[in-house]
C-alpha positions in Angstrom: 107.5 273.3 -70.1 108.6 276.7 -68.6 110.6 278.1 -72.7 111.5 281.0 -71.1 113.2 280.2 -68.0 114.7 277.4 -70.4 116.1 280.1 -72.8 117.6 281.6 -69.9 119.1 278.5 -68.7 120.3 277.5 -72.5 121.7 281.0 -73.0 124.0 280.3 -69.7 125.5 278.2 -71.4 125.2 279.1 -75.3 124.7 282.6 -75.4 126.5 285.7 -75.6 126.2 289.0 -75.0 128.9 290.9 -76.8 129.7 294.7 -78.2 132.0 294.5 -81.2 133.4 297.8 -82.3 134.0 299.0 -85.8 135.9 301.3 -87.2 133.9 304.0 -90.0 135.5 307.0 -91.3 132.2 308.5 -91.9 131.4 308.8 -88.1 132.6 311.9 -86.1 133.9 309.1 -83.6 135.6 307.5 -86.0 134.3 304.1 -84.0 130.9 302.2 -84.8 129.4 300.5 -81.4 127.3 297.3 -82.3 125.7 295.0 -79.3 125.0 292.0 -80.1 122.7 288.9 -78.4 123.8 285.6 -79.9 123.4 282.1 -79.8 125.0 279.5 -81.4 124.0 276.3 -82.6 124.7 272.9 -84.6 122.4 272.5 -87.7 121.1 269.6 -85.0 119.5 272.3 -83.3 118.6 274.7 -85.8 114.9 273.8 -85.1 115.6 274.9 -81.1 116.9 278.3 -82.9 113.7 278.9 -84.7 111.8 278.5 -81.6 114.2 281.3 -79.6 113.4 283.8 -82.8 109.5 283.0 -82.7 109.8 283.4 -78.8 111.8 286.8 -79.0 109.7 287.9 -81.9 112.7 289.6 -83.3 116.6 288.9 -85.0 117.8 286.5 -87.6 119.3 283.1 -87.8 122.3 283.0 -90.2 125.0 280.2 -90.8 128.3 281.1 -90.0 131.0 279.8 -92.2 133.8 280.7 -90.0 132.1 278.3 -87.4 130.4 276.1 -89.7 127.2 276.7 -86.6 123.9 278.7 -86.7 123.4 281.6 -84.8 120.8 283.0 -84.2 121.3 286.8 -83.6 120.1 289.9 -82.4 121.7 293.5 -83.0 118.8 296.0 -83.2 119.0 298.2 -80.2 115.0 298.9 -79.8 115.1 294.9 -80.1 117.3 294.6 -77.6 116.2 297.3 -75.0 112.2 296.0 -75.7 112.7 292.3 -75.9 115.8 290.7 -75.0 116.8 292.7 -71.9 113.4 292.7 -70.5 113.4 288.8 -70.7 116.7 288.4 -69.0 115.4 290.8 -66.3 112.4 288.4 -65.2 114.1 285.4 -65.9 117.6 286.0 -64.4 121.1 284.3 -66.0 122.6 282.2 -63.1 126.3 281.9 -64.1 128.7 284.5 -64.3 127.0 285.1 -67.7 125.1 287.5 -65.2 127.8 290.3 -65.1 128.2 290.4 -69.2 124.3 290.6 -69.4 124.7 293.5 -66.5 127.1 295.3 -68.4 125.4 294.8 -72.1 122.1 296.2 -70.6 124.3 299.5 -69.2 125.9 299.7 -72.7 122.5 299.2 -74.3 121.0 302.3 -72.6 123.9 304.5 -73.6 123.5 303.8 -76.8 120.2 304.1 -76.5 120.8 308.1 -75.4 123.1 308.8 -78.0 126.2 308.8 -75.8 128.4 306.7 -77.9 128.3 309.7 -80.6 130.7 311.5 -78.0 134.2 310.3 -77.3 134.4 310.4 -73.7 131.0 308.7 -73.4 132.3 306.2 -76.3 135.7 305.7 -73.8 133.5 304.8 -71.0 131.3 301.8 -73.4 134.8 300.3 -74.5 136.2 300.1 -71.3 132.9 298.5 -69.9 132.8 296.3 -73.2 136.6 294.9 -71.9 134.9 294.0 -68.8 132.8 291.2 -71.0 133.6 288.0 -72.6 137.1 287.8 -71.4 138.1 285.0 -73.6 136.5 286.1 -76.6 138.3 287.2 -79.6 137.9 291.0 -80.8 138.9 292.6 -83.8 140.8 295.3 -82.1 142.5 295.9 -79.0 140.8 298.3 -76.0 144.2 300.4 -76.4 143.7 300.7 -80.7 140.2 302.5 -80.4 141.0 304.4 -77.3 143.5 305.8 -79.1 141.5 306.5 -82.2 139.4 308.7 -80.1 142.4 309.9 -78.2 143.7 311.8 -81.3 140.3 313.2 -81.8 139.6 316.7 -80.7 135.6 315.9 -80.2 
């Protein structure tokens, strides 16, 4: 069997690419940035998890209460530039998946150059963050940290 073109395939349909946003005083943006690649999984498949992490060499698997699933994560951004993306690159997502992994990557390199330390760089990375996951659930509205950094004089 072909495990990474079948990763792709199962993270079509059971992955996620997300960027949650934080907020943290201690930050001269006021906003903390944090990408995220995720899969989730019944304790059925918690085996099938263990497998992704040895494959991607990188992340942890944690039980989530709020779901009562596994997921198995990955939120370092050198993990994400060096192993995740790269993988997703050769072996392509085939559902509209596709545009959120298009956009995480684009977020992931700003980050990567520092430009969510500066507002109107950090504006940019929310608005393109929107643009992903349309029906999943955020912490905070696009408008609430827009106008965090709206009130900012950075």
């Amino acid at each position: 069997m072909d495990f990474a073109s079948y990763i792709s395939g199962f993270s079509d349909g059971e992955g996620c690419f997300s960027v949650s946003f934080n907020f943290r005083e201690k930050l001269k943006t006021k906003i903390e940035v944090r990408p995220s690649f995720a899969i989730g999984q019944n304790k059925r498949s918690l085996d099938l998890l263990q497998q992704i992490q040895k494959f991607f060499d990188c992340g942890n698997i944690r039980f989530s209460k709020t779901d009562q699933i596994y997921k198995y994560e990955v939120r370092n951004i050198d993990e994400l530039r060096k192993k995740v993306i790269p993988h997703f690159e050769k072996f392509p997502l085939m559902t509209a998946k596709l545009n959120d992994f298009q956009i995480f990557k684009q977020i992931c390199e700003s980050i990567a150059q520092m430009k969510h330390l500066n507002s109107q760089h950090l504006k940019v990375i929310i608005k393109l963050a929107f643009k992903m996951n349309g029906s999943g659930k955020r912490k905070y509205s696009e408008a609430e940290l827009l106008n965090v950094l709206d009130k900012m004089k950075i």
